[in-house]
C-alpha positions as CSV (number, residue, x, y, z in Angstrom):
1,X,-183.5,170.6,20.8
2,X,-186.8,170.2,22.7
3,X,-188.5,173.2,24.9
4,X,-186.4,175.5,26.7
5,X,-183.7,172.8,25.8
6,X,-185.3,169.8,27.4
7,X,-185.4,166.7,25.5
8,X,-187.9,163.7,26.1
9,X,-187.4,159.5,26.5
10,X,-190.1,158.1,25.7
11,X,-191.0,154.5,26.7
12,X,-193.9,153.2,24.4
13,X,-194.7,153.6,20.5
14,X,-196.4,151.0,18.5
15,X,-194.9,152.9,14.9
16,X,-193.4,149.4,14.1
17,X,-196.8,147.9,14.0
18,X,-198.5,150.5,12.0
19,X,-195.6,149.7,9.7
20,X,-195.9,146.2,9.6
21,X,-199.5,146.7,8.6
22,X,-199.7,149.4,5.9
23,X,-196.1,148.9,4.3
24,X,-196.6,152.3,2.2
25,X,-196.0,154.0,5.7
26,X,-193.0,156.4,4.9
27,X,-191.0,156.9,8.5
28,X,-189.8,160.1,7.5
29,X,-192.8,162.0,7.2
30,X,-196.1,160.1,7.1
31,X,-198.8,162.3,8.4
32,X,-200.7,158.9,9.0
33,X,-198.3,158.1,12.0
34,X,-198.2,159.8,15.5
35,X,-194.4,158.8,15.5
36,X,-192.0,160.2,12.5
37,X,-188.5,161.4,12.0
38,X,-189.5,165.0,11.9
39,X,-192.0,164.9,14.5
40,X,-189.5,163.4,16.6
41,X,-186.9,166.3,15.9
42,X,-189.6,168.9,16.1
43,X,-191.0,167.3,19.8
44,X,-187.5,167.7,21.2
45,X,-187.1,163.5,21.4
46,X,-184.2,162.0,22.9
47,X,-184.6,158.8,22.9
48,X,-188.0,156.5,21.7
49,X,-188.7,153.3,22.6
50,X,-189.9,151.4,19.4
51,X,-192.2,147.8,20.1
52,X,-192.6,144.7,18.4
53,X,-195.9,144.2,18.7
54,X,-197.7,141.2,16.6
55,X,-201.5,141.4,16.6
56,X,-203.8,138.6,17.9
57,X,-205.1,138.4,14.1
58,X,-202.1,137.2,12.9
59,X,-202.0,133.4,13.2
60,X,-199.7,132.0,15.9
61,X,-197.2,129.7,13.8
62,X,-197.1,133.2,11.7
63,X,-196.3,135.3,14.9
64,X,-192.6,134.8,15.3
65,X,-191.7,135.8,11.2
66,X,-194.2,139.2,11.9
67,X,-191.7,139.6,14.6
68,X,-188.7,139.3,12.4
69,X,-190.4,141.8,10.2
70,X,-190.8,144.6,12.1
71,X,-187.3,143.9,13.3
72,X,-186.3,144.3,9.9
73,X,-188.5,147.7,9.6
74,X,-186.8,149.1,13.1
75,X,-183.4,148.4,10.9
76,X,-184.3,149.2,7.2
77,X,-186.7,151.9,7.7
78,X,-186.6,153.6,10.9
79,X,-182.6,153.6,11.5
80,X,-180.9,153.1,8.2
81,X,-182.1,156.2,6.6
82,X,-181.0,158.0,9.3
83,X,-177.8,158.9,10.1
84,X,-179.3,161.2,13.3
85,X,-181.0,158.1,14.7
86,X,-178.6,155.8,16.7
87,X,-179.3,152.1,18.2
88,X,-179.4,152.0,21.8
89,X,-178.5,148.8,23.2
90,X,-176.6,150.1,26.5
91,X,-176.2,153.2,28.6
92,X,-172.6,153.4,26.9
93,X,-174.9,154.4,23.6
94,X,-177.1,156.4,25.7
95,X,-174.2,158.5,26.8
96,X,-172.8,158.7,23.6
97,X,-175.6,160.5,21.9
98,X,-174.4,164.0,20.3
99,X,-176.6,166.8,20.1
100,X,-179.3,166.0,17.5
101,X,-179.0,162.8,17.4
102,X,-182.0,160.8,19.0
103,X,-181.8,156.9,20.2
104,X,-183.7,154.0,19.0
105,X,-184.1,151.3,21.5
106,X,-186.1,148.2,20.2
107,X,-188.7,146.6,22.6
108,X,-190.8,143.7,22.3
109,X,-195.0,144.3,23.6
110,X,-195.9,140.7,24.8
111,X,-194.0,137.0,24.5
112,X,-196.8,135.7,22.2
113,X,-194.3,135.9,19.2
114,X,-191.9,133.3,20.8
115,X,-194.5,130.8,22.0
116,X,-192.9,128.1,23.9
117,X,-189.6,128.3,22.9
118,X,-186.9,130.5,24.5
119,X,-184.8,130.2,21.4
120,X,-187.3,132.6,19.5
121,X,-186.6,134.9,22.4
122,X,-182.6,134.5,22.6
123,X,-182.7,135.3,18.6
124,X,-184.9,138.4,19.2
125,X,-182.4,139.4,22.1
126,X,-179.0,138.9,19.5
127,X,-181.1,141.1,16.9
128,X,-181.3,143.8,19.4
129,X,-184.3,143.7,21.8
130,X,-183.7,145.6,25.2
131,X,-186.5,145.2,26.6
132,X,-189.4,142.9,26.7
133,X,-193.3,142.9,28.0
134,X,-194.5,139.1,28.8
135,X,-197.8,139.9,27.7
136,X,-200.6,142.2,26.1
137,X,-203.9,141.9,27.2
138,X,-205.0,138.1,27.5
139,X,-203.0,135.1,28.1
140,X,-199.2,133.1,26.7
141,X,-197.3,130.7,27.6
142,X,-195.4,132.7,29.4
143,X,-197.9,134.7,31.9
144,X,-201.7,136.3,31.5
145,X,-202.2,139.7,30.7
146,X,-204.7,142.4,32.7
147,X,-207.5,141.4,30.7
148,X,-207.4,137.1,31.2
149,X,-210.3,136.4,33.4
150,X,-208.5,133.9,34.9
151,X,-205.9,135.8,36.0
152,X,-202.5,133.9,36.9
153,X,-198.9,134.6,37.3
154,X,-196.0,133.6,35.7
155,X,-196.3,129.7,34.2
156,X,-192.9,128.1,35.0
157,X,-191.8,128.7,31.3
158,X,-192.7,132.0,32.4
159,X,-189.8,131.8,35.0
160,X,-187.1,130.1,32.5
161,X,-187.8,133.5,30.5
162,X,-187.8,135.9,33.5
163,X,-184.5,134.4,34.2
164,X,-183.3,134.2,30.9
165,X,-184.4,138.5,31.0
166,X,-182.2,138.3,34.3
167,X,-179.2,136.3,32.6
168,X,-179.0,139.5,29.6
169,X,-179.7,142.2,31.9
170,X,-183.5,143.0,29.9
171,X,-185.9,145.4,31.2
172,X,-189.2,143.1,31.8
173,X,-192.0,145.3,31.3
174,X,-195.0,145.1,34.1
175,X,-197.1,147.2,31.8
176,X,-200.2,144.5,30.5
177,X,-199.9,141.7,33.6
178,X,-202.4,140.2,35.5
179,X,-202.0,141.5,39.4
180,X,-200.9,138.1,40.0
181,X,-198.2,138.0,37.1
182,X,-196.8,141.7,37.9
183,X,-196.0,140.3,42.1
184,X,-194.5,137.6,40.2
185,X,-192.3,139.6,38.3
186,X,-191.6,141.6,41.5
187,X,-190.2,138.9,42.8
188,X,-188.2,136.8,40.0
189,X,-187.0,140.3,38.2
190,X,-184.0,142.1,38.4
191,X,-185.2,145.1,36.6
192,X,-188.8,145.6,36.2
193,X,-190.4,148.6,35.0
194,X,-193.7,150.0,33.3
195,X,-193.1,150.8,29.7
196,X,-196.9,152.6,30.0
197,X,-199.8,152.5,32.5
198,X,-201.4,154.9,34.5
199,X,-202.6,155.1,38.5
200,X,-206.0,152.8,39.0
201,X,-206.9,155.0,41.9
202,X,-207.5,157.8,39.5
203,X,-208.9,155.6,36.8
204,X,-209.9,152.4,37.6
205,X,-208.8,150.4,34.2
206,X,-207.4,147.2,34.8
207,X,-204.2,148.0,32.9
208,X,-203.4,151.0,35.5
209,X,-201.3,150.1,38.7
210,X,-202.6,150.3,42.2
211,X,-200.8,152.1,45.0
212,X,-199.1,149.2,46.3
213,X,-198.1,148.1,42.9
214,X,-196.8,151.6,42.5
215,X,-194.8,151.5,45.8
216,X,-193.5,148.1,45.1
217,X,-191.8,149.9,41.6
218,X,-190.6,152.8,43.6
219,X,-188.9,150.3,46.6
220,X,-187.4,148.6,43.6
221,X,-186.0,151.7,42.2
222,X,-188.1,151.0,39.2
223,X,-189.5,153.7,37.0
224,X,-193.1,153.8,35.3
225,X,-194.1,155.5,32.1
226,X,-197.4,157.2,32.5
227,X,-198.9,156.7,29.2
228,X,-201.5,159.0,26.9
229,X,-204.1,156.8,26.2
230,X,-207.3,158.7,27.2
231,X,-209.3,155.4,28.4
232,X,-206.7,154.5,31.0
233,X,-206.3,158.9,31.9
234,X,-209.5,159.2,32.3
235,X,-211.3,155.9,31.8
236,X,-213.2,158.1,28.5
237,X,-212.3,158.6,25.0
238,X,-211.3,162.2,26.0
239,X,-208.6,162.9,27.8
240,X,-206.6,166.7,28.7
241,X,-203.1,167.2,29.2
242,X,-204.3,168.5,32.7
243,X,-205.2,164.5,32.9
244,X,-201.4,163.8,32.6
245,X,-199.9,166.0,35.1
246,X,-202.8,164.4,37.6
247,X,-201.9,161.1,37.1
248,X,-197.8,161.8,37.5
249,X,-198.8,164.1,40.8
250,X,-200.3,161.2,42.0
251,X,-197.2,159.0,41.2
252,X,-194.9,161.5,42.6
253,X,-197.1,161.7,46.2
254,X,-196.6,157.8,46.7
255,X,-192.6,158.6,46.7
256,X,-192.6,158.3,42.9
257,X,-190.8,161.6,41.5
258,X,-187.5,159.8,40.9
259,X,-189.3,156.9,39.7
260,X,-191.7,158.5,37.0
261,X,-191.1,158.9,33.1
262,X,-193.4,158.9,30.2
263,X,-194.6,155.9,27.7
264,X,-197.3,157.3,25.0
265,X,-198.5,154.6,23.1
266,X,-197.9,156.8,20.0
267,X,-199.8,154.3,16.9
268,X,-201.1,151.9,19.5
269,X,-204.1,154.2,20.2
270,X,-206.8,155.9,17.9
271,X,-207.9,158.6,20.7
272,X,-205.2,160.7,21.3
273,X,-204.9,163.4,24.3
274,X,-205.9,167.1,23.2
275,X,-203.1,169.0,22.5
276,X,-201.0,165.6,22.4
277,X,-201.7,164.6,18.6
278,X,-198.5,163.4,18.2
279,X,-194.6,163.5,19.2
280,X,-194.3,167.0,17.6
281,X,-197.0,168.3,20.5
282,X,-194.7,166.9,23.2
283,X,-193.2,170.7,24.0
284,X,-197.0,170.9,25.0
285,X,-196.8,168.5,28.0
286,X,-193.5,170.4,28.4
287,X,-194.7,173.3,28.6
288,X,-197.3,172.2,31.3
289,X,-194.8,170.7,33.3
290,X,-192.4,173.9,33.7
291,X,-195.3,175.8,34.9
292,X,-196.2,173.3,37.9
293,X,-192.5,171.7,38.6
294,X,-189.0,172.8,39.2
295,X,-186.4,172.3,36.3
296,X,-184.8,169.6,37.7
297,X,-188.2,167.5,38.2
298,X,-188.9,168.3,34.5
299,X,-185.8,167.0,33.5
300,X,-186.4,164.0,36.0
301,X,-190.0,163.2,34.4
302,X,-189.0,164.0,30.8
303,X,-186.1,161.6,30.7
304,X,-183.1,161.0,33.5
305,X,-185.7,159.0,35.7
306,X,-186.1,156.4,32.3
307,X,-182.5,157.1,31.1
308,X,-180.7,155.9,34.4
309,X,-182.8,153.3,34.6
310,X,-181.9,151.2,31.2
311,X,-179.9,148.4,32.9
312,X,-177.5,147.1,29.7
């Protein structure tokens, strides 16, 4: 039970990568991951978003089989072990969750895996992904990312996947487009959302979203993870829970209070917020929050905004 009986959804971890890298990596209780079984019990978690994220280095007719393996790490490592961690593949399961137990939901961070073939995607969906990001940083054959100079939207493969998403009722994660590939997905998506970016106007990073982007996800009755990386907080290496609560005030004065949640990028980042080391310091933020919010906007951030929002 997390802090004063609050209990956290969490939008973003990378745990599956560090996994796939270093296979000694015990879930349980690795002190070299940000994301563990007993963190998670300790931090109060609810439910954690876990991503399939293949690295650039890996060579692209190798990308779809790294895929496959951290799939078969979410299932051998991080949920068969563990009776008190159940797969979440609708809001029937999300409703379902007893005390103690905490829900798994599988993610995939970016389409590069699948390259041009939808098939690669429909066999990811079948194995349990619930959500998926088009891109990461650069550009696929499905969209570019934040970072692409160029700077499209959506290719028209891009649109067979977005309505493939549609078809399955997947949340298609903003978090990584180009400007031009997020309107896109604005427009062609049923259920958008941002796994884990922060508000440009307070940090100019070109993964963070600008206002109208951010109104936009609130009009669609989106939600948006505001993530703990410290260079998109505060565009530095360092970075303060204080930075957090900033960034989500900011949210919440552009209409976003029901529309605001929390994606950390646990194992996806090296610099980690002070006081935020990892999912065991998330009565922390909790503890921040009560002191500035009501208890029903706490409960709001922390996890019914993401909760209500899983569309399966």
């Amino acid at each position: 039970m997390g802090v004063n009986g609050l209990n956290y959804f969490d939008g973003h971890c990378d745990v599956l990568f560090k996994m796939f890298m270093d296979k000694t990596m015990n879930f349980q209780n690795s002190n070299k991951l940000h994301v563990t079984k007993r963190d998670l019990q300790k931090g109060g978690a609810k439910i954690q978003c876990f991503a399939i994220y293949v690295p650039e280095s890996v060579h692209p007719d190798m990308r779809f089989e790294a895929a496959l393996s951290m799939t078969n790490i979410f299932y051998e490592k991080i949920l068969q072990p563990n009776s008190d961690l159940k797969f979440i593949r609708s809001q029937k399961d999300i409703n379902e969750l007893k005390d103690g137990e905490i829900g798994a939901l599988l993610t995939l961070e970016g389409c590069d895996a699948i390259g041009g073939d939808l098939l690669k995607l429909k066999t990811l969906l079948r194995l349990g992904v619930s959500a998926v990001g088009l891109t990461w940083n650069y550009a696929n054959a499905v969209a570019d990312g934040a970072l692409e100079p160029r700077g499209a939207g959506l290719s028209l493969f891009g649109r067979e996947t977005v309505k493939l998403l549609n078809k399955q009722s997947i949340w298609v994660d903003v978090s990584h487009l180009s400007e031009n590939a997020f309107w896109d997905i604005m427009e062609h998506a049923d259920h958008p959302y941002a796994s884990h970016s922060n508000t440009y106007n307070l940090c100019p990073h070109p993964r963070n979203l600008r206002d109208d982007q951010i109104k936009a996800m609130v009009e669609a009755d989106s939600v948006i993870g505001i993530t703990f990386v410290p260079q998109f907080l505060s565009g530095t290496n360092s970075a303060t829970i204080t930075d957090i609560l900033r960034h989500l005030d900011y949210i919440c004065s552009l209409g976003g209070e029901d529309h605001v949640g929390f994606g950390s990028d646990f194992d996806g980042i090296d610099q980690t917020v002070k006081g935020l080391a990892s999912t065991a310091d998330y009565p922390n933020l909790i503890n921040e929050l009560t002191r500035y919010y009501t208890s029903t906007q706490v409960e709001k951030f922390l996890y019914t905004n993401m909760a209500k929002r899983f569309p399966k």
